[in-house]
C-alpha positions as CSV (number, residue, x, y, z in Angstrom):
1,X,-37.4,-24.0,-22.2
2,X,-35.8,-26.2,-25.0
3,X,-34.4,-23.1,-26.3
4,X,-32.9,-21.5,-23.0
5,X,-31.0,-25.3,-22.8
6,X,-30.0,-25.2,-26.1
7,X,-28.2,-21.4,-25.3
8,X,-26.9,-22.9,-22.2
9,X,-25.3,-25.6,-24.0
10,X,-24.3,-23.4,-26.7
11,X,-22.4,-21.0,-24.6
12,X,-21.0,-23.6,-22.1
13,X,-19.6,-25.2,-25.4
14,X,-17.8,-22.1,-26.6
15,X,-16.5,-21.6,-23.1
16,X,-14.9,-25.0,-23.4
17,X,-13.3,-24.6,-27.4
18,X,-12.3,-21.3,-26.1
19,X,-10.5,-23.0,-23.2
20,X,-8.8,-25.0,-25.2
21,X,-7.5,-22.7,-27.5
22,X,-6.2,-20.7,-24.9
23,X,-4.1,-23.6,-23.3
24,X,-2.9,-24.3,-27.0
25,X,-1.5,-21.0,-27.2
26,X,2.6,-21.0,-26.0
27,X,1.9,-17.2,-24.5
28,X,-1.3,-16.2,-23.2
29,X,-3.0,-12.1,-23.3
30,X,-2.0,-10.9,-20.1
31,X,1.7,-12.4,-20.2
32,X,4.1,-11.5,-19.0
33,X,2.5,-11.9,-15.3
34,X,3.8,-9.3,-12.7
35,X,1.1,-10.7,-10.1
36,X,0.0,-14.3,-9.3
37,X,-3.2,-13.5,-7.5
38,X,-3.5,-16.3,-4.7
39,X,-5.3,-13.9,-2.5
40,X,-8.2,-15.4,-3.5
41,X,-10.3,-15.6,-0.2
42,X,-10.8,-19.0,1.4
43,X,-11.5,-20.3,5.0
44,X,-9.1,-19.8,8.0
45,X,-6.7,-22.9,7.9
46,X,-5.9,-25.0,10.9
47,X,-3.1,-23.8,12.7
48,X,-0.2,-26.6,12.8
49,X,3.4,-27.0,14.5
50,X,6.2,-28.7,13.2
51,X,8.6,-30.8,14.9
52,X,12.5,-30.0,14.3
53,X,13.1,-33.3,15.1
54,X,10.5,-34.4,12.5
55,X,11.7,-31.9,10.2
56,X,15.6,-32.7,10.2
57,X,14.2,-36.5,9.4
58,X,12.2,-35.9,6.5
59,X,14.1,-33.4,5.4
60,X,17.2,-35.5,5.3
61,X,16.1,-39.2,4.5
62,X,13.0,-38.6,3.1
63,X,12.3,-35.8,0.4
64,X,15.9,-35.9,-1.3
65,X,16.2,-36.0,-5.2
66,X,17.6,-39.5,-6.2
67,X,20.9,-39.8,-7.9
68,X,20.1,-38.9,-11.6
69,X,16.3,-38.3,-11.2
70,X,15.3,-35.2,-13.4
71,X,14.5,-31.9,-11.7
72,X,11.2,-30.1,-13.2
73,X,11.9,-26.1,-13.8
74,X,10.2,-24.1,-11.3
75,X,6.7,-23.8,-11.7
76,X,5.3,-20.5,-10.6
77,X,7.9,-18.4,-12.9
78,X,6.8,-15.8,-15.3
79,X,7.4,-16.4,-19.4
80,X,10.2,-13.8,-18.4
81,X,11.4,-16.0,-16.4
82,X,10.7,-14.1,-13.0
83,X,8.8,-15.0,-9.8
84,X,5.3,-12.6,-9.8
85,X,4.6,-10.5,-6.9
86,X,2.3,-13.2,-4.5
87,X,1.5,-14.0,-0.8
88,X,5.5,-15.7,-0.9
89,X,7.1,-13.1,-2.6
90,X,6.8,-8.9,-3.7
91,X,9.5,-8.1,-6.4
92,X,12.1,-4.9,-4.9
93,X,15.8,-4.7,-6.0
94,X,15.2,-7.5,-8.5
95,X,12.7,-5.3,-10.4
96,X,13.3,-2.0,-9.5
97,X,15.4,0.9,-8.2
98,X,15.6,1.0,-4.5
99,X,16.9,3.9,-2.5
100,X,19.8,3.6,0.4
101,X,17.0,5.3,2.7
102,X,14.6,2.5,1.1
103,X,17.2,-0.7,1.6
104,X,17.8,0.8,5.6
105,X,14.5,1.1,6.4
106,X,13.4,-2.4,5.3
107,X,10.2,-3.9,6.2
108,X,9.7,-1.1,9.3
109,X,7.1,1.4,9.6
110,X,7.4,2.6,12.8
111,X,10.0,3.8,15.5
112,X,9.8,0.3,17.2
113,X,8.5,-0.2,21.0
114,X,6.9,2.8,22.5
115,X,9.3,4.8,25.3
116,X,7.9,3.7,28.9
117,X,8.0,0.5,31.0
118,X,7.4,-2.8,28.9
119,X,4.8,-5.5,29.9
120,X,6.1,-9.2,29.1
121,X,3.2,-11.3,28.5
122,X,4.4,-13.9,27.5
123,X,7.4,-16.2,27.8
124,X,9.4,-17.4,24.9
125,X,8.5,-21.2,23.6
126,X,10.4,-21.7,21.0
127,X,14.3,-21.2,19.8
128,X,17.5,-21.2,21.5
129,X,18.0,-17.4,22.1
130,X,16.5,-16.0,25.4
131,X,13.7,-13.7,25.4
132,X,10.2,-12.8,25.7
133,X,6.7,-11.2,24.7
134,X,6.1,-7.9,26.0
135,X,3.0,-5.2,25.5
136,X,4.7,-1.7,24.9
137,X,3.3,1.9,25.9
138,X,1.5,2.1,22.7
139,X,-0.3,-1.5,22.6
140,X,2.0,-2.7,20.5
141,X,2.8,-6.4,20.9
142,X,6.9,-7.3,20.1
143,X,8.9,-10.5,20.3
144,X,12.0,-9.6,22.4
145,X,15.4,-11.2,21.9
146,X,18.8,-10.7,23.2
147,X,22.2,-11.0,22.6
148,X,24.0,-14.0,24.5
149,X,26.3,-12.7,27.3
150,X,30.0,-12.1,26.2
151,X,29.1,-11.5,22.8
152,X,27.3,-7.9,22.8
153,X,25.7,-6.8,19.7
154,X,26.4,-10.5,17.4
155,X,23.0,-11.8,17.4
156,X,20.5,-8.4,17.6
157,X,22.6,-6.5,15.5
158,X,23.2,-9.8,12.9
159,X,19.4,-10.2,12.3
160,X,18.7,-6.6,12.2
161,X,21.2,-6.3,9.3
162,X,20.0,-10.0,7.7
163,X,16.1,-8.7,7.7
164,X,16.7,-6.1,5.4
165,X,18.8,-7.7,3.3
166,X,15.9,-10.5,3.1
167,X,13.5,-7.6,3.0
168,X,15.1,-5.7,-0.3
169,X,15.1,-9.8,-1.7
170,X,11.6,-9.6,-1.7
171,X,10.2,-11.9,1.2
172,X,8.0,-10.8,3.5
173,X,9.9,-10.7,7.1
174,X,8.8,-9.1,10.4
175,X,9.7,-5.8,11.4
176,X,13.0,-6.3,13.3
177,X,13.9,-2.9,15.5
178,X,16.9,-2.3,17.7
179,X,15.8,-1.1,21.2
180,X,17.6,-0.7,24.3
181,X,16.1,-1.9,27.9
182,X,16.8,-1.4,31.1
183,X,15.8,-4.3,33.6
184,X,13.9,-1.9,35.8
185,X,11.5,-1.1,32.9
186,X,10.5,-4.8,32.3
187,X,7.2,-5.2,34.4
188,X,5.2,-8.8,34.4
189,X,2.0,-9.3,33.3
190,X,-0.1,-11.5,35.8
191,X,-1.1,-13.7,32.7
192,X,2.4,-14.2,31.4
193,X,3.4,-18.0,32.5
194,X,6.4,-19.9,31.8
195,X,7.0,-24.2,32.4
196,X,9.7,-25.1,34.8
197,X,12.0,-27.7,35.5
198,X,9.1,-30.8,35.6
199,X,7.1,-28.9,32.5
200,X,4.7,-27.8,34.8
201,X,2.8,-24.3,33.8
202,X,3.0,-22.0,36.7
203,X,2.6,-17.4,36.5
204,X,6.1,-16.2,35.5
205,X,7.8,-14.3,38.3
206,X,10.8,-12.1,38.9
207,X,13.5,-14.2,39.5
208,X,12.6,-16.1,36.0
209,X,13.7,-12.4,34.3
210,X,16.4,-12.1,36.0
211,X,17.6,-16.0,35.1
212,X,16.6,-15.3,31.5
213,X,19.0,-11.9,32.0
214,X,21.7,-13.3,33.6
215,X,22.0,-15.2,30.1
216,X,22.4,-11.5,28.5
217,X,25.0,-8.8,27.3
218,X,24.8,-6.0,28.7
219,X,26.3,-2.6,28.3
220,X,28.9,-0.8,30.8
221,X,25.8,1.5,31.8
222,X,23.3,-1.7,32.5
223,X,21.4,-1.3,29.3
224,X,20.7,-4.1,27.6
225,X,20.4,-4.1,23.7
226,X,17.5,-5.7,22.3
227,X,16.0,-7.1,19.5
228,X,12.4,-5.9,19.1
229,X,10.0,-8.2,16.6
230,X,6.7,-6.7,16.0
231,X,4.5,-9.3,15.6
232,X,2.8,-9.8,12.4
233,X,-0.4,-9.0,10.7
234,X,-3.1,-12.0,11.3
235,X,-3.4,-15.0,13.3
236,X,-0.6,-17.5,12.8
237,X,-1.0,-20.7,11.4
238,X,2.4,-22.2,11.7
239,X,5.4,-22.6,9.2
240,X,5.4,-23.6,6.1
241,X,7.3,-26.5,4.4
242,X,9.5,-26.6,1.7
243,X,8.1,-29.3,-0.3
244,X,4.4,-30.0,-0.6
245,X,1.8,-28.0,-0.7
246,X,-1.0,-27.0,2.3
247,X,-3.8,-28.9,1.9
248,X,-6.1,-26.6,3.4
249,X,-5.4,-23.5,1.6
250,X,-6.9,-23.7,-1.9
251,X,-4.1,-20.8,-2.8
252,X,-1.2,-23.0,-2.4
253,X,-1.3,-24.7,-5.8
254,X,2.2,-24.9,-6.8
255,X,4.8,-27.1,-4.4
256,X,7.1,-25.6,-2.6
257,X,9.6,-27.5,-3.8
258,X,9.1,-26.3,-7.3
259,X,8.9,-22.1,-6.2
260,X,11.6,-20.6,-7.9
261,X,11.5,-18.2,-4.6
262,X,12.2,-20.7,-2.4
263,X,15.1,-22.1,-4.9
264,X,16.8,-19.4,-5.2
265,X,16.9,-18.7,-1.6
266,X,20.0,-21.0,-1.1
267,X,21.6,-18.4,-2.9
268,X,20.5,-15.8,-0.4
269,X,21.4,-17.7,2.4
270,X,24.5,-18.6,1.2
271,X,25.6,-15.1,0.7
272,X,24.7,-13.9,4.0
273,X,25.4,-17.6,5.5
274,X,22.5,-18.3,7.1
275,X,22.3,-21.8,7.4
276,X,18.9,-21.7,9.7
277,X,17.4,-21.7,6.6
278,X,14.6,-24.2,7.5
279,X,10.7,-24.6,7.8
280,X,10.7,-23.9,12.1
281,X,11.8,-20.1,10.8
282,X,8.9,-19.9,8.9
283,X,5.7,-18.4,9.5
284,X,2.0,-18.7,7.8
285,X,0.1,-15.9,9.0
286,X,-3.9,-15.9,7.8
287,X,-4.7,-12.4,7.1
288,X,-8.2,-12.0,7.7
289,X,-10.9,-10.1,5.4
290,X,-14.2,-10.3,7.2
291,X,-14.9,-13.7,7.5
292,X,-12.5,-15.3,4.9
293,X,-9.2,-14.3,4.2
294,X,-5.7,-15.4,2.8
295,X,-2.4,-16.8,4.0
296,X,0.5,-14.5,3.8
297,X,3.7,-17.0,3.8
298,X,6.9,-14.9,5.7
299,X,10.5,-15.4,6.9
300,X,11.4,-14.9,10.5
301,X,14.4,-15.1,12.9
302,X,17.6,-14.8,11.0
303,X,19.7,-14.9,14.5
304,X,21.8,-17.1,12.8
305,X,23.8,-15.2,10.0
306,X,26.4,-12.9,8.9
307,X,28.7,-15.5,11.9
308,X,26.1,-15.4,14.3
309,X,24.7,-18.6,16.0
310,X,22.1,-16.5,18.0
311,X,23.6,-17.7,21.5
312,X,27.0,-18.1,20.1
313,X,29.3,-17.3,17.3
314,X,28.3,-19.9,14.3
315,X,29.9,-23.0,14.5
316,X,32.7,-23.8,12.0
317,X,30.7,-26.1,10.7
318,X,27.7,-23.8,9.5
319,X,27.6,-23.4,5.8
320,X,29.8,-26.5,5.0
321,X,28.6,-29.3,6.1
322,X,25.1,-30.9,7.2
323,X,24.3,-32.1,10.5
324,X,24.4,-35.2,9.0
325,X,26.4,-35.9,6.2
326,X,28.3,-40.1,5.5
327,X,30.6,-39.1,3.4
328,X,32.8,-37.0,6.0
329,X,32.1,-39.2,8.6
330,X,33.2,-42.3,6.3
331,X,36.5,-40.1,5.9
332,X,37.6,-39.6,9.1
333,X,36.4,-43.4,9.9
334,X,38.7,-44.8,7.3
335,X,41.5,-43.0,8.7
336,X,41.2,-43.3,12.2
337,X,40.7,-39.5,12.6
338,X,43.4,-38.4,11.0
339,X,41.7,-36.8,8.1
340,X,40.3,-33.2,9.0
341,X,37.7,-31.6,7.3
342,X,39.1,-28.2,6.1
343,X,36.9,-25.8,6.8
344,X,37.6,-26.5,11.0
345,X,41.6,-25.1,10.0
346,X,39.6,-22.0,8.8
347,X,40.6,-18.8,10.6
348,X,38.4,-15.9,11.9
349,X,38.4,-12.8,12.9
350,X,37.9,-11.5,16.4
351,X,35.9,-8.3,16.5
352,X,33.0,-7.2,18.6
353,X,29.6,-8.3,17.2
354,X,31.1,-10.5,14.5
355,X,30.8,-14.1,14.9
356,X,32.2,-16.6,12.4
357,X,31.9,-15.1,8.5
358,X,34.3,-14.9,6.2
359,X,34.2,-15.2,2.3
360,X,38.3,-16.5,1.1
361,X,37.4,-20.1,1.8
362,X,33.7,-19.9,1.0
363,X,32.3,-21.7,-2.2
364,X,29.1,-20.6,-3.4
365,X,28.0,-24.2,-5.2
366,X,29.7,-26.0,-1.5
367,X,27.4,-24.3,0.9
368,X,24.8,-26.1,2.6
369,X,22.5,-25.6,5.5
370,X,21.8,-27.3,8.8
371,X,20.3,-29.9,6.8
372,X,18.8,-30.8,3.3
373,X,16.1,-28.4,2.2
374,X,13.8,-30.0,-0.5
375,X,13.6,-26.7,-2.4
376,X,17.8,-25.8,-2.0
377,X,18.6,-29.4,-3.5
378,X,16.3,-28.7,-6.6
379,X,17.7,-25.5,-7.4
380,X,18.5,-25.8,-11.4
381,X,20.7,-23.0,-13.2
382,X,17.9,-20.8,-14.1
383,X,16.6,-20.5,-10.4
384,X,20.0,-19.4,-9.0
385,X,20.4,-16.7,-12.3
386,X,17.0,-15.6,-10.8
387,X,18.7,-15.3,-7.4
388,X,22.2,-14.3,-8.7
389,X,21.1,-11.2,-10.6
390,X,19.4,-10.1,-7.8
391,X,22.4,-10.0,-5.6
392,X,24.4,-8.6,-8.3
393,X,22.6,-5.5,-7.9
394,X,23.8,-4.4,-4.4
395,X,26.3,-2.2,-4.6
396,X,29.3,-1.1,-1.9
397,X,27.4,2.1,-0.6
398,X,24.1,0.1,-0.6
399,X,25.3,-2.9,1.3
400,X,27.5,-0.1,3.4
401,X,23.9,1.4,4.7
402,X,22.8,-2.1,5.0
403,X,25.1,-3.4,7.4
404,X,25.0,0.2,9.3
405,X,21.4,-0.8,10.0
406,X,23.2,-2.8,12.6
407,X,24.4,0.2,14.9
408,X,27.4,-1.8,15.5
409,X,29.7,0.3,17.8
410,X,33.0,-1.1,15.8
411,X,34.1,0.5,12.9
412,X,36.4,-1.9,12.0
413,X,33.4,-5.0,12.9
414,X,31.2,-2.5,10.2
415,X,34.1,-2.4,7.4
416,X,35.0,-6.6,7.6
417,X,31.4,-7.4,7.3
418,X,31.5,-5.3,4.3
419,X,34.4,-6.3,2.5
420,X,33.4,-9.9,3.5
421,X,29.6,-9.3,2.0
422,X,30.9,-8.0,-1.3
423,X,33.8,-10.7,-1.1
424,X,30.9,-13.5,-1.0
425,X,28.6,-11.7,-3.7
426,X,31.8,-11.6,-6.1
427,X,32.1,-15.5,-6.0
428,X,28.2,-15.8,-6.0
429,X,27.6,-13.3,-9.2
430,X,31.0,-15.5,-11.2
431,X,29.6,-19.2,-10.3
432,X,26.4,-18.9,-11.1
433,X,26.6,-16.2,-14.1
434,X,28.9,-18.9,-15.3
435,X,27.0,-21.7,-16.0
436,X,24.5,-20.3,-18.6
437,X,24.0,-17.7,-21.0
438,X,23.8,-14.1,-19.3
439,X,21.7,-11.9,-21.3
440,X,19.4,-10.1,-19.5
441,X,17.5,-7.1,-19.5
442,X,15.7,-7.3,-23.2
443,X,13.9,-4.4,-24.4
444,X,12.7,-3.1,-27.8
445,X,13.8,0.6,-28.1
446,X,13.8,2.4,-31.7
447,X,13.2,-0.4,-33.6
448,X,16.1,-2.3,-32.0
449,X,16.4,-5.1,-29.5
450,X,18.6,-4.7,-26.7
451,X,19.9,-6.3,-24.0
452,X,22.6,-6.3,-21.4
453,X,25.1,-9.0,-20.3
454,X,25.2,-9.4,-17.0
455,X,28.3,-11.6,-17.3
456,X,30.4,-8.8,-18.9
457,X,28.8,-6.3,-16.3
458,X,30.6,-8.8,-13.6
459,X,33.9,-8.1,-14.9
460,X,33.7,-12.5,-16.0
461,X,35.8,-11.8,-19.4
462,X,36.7,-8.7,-21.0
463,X,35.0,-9.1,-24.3
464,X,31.8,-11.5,-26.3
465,X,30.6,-11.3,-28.8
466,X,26.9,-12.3,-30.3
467,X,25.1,-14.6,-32.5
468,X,22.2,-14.7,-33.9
469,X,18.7,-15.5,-35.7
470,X,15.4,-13.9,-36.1
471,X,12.6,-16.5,-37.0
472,X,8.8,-16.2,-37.6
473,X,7.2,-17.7,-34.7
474,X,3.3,-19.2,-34.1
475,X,1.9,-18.7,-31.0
476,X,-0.7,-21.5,-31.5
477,X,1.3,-24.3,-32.8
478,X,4.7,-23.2,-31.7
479,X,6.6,-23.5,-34.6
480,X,9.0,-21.6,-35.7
481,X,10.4,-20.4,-39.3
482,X,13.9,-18.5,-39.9
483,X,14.2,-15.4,-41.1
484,X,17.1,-15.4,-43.4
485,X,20.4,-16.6,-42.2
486,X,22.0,-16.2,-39.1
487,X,24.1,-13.0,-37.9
488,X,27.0,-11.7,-35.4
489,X,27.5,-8.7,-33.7
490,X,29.9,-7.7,-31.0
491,X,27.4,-4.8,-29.2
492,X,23.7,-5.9,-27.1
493,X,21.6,-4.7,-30.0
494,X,20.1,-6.2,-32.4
495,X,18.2,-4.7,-35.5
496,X,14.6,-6.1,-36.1
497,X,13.6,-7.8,-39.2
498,X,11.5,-5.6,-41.2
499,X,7.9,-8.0,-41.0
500,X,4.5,-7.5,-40.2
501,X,3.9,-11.0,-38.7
502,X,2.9,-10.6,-35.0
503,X,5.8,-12.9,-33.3
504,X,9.1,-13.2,-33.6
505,X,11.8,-14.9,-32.0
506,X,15.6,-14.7,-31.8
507,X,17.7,-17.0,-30.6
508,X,21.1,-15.0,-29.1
509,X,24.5,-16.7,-28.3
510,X,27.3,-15.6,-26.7
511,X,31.2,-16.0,-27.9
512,X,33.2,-15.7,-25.0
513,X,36.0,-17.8,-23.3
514,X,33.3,-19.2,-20.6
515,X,32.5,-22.2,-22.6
516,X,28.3,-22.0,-20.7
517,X,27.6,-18.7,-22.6
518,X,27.1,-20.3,-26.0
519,X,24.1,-22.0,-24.3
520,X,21.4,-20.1,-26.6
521,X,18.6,-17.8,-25.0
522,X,15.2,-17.3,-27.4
523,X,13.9,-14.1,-26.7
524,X,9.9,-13.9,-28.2
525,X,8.3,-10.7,-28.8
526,X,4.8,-9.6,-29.8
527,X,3.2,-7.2,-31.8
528,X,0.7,-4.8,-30.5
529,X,0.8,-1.1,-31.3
530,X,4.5,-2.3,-31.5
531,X,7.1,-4.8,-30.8
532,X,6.9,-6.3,-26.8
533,X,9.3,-8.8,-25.1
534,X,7.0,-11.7,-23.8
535,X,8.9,-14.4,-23.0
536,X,12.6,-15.7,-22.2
537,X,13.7,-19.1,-22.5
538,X,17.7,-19.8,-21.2
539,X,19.1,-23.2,-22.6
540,X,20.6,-25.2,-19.6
C-alpha cells in the first residue's frame, strides 16, 4: 500500500511540474488553435428572459468603460490573433474561399416552408414586426414575419440579405427564407392563443389574422411576401449578454465582453447598419446529446438593417446617435434648439424596399447602436483589424449575389444597395487598416517569409516599404536575442536566417505615409520538420 501512495504521489507530482511548465511556455504544442472546444457536455441551463427595459439601463449606466480605464485585449483569440471555430463563432470568409453559390445560400438547407396550407400555432410575443408561428406541410416549424404595409419588400427582403451576410461572418443565424402566402392558406391551430387588450390569454381567432394582416404589404395579386425563420436546433434558453458570462454553463469561461467575436461585431453592424445590435436579438439554444448537451450561442432578427426599421424605414437617427446620449441633448439645450444634429439634414433615397442607408455621410469610428453595447465600447484596434479584414474580402460580384438574395423587384433598389454596401466597406477597410500595422497573411514558402499588406491591397498609399529583424527567441523564458542587425526591403518577403535554433522571431515595420503602420508586428515561427508561423503580435 505504501508503495501504490508513494506512485500516486509521484505521478500526481509530475502532473503538477509538468503543468507548470506548460503555463511557463509563451506558445503551447497544439498552437495555433483553430477550435476552442466548449462543447464539453454539461446540464441543460435554466431558460431566462431579459427585459429591454432592463437591458437599455444596464447597458447604458451601468457596464460602460470609465474615462481612461484600460481595456484588456480580447481573451478568447488565437496566438494568430484569430477567433477559433466555437459554439459563438465558425470561421468562413475570414479563413477561407467561399463560393457566390456558397455566400447566397447562407445558413439554409432546405427550400423553406413546405407548398400547402400553413398552421399558425402560435402568436408572436416578442418584437415590433407582426407575425406569427405556423406548422408547414412537412412538420416543419417557422417564425413568420412580414413586411409593414406601404413599404413592400424593406423589412423581409432587408433581413434575408443581412442573414447571409452575418452567415459568411461566421455567426450562427437562423435559416431566413423568402416565401409568399396567401391569406386563404393561413389555417389556425386550436392551441394557438394570443392576449388581448386587458392581457388576458384567450384561443386566437380569425379576425386576430386578419388585424395582424391589415398591418401588411401585400402584392397587386393579394400575395403577401413573407419572411420564413425556421426555428432552431434545441430548446431555447434565452439571449445572451454582452458582458458577463452564464453562470450556469460551465462552457462560457471567457466574458462576453472580452470575445473578440462580439467586438468586432460593431464593425459588422456598422457596415450593414444594423443598429439592433443588442442582447433581445440574441438566442442561447441548448443542443441536446442524450441527457447532457451544450449551448450553441446564435444571432437572430436582423429586421433592422441595410435602412430598414422592420415596421418602418430606419429612423435618421439609427447609426448616429444613442437613444440616450447628454452631450447632444446639452447642445440643442444650450441653444434653445437652434443647433441640429447633422445627420437629420441627411438625404435619402426613395426606392422600393430600401429604407434609410446610405454610406457619403457615414463614419465608420461615429456609428453607434440603439444603445451602449459592453462588447462594441471595448473594441481595441486589433479586434476591428479582426473584423475589418474580414469585410475587406467581399468583393462587387459577391456582395452583388448577396443582396440578390433579397429578390428585390427593383433593379435600380438592387444597384444603390450595392454601390452603398461597397461605399461603407471602403471607409470601413481605410479607418480601421489605418490605425495599425497591416501585414497579414504570414507564411513560410521556400525558405522565405511572406506576407501581404492588406493596407496596400486597399488602395491606402501607393507604395511601403519594410523593416526589419530576425532574433533568436525562447519559448520558456521569452526572451529574445537579435540576429545581426536590422534590414529593409521594399517587397512582403523576407529571407530566413540560416540557424538551427527552433524559434525565431521578426519584428516587421512598415514605411509608409500613414504614420500607424510603423507600429511593429513580431511574427514567431517554430521549427518542426520545418519552419511554422505560430504566433502574431500587432503593436497598438
Amino acid at each position: 500500500m505504501g508503495d501504490t501512495i508513494r506512485l500516486l504521489l509521484m505521478l500526481a507530482l509530475a502532473g503538477l511540474l509538468s503543468g507548470a511548465s506548460a503555463r511557463a511556455q509563451r506558445f503551447l504544442p497544439d498552437d495555433p488553435l483553430w477550435a476552442d472546444d466548449d462543447r464539453v457536455p454539461i446540464p441543460k441551463p435554466y431558460e431566462r428572459d431579459l427585459s429591454q427595459v432592463a437591458d437599455f439601463m444596464v447597458n447604458t449606466f451601468a457596464t460602460r468603460p470609465e474615462e481612461g480605464e484600460p481595456i484588456p485585449p480580447a481573451e478568447n483569440v488565437d496566438t494568430l490573433g484569430g477567433v477559433p471555430d466555437s459554439s459563438w463563432f465558425t470561421n468562413r470568409i475570414g479563413r477561407r474561399a467561399m463560393s457566390l453559390e456558397e455566400l447566397a445560400l447562407g445558413p439554409n438547407r432546405g427550400d423553406g416552408p413546405a407548398a400547402g396550407p400553413w398552421t399558425i400555432i402560435a402568436a408572436k410575443s416578442q418584437g415590433v414586426s407582426p407575425g406569427f408561428t405556423i406548422r408547414d406541410q412537412a412538420g416543419d416549424v417557422y417564425f413568420i414575419k412580414f413586411d409593414p404595409r406601404g413599404h413592400p419588400q424593406l423589412a423581409t427582403s432587408s433581413e434575408v440579405i443581412a442573414t447571409r451576410f452575418f452567415h459568411a461572418f461566421g455567426y450562427h443565424v437562423p435559416q431566413n427564407y423568402l416565401s409568399t402566402v396567401r391569406p386563404a392558406d393561413l389555417q389556425i391551430s386550436s392551441t394557438a392563443m394570443v392576449t388581448d387588450e386587458f392581457g388576458r390569454r384567450r384561443q386566437m381567432r380569425r379576425r386576430d389574422l386578419e388585424e395582424i394582416l391589415r398591418k401588411v404589404a401585400r402584392r397587386p395579386d393579394g400575395q403577401i411576401q413573407a419572411l420564413a425563420s425556421l426555428a432552431l436546433e434545441g430548446s431555447p434558453l434565452g439571449p445572451f449578454r454582452y458582458f458577463g458570462t452564464r453562470p450556469d454553463d460551465a462552457n462560457d469561461i471567457f466574458p462576453h465582453e472580452n470575445r473578440r467575436e462580439l467586438r468586432g461585431l460593431r464593425v459588422f453592424a456598422s457596415w450593414l447598419n444594423h443598429d439592433d445590435a443588442r442582447s433581445i436579438n440574441s438566442l442561447d439554444m441548448f443542443v441536446a446529446r442524450g441527457e447532457m448537451g451544450y449551448v450553441r450561442h446564435h444571432l437572430i432578427d436582423f429586421g433592422s438593417c441595410l435602412g430598414s426599421g422592420s415596421v418602418k424605414p430606419q429612423s435618421r437617427r439609427a447609426g448616429n446617435e444613442y437613444i440616450l446620449e447628454w452631450s447632444p441633448i446639452v447642445k440643442a439645450g444650450l441653444t434653445l434648439g437652434i443647433w441640429e444634429r447633422p445627420w437629420r439634414k441627411v438625404r435619402y433615397r426613395d426606392l422600393l424596399g430600401v429604407g434609410r442607408f446610405e454610406g457619403d455621410y457615414f463614419e465608420p469610428e461615429k456609428w453607434k447602436p440603439e444603445y451602449p453595447n459592453p462588447a462594441f465600447e471595448r473594441m481595441l484596434p486589433a479586434d476591428a483589424f479582426w473584423a475589418a479584414r474580414i469585410v475587406q474580402r467581399f468583393t462587387r460580384p459577391m456582395v452583388e449575389a448577396l443582396v440578390a438574395t433579397g429578390r428585390l423587384s427593383s433593379g435600380e433598389s438592387e444597384r444603390y444597395l450595392v454601390e452603398t454596401l461597397l461605399k461603407r466597406q471602403a471607409k470601413i477597410v481605410r479607418y480601421h487598416l489605418s490605425r495599425l500595422n497591416p501585414l497579414d497573411g504570414f507564411r513560410v514558402e521556400g525558405g522565405r517569409l511572406l506576407f501581404d499588406n492588406a493596407g496596400l491591397e486597399a488602395a491606402l498609399t501607393s507604395s511601403a516599404s519594410y523593416r526589419y529583424r530576425w532574433h533568436h527567441f525562447d519559448n520558456r523564458s521569452g526572451e529574445t536575442s537579435p540576429i545581426g542587425g536590422a534590414a529593409s526591403t521594399v517587397q512582403p518577403v523576407l529571407p530566413l536566417p540560416g540557424s538551427d535554433a527552433p524559434w525565431l522571431m521578426v519584428e516587421i515595420s512598415t514605411e509608409a505615409d500613414i504614420a500607424a503602420w510603423s507600429k511593429p508586428v513580431r511574427v514567431y515561427l517554430r521549427n518542426q520538420t520545418g519552419w511554422k508561423v505560430i504566433g502574431i503580435e500587432r503593436g497598438e
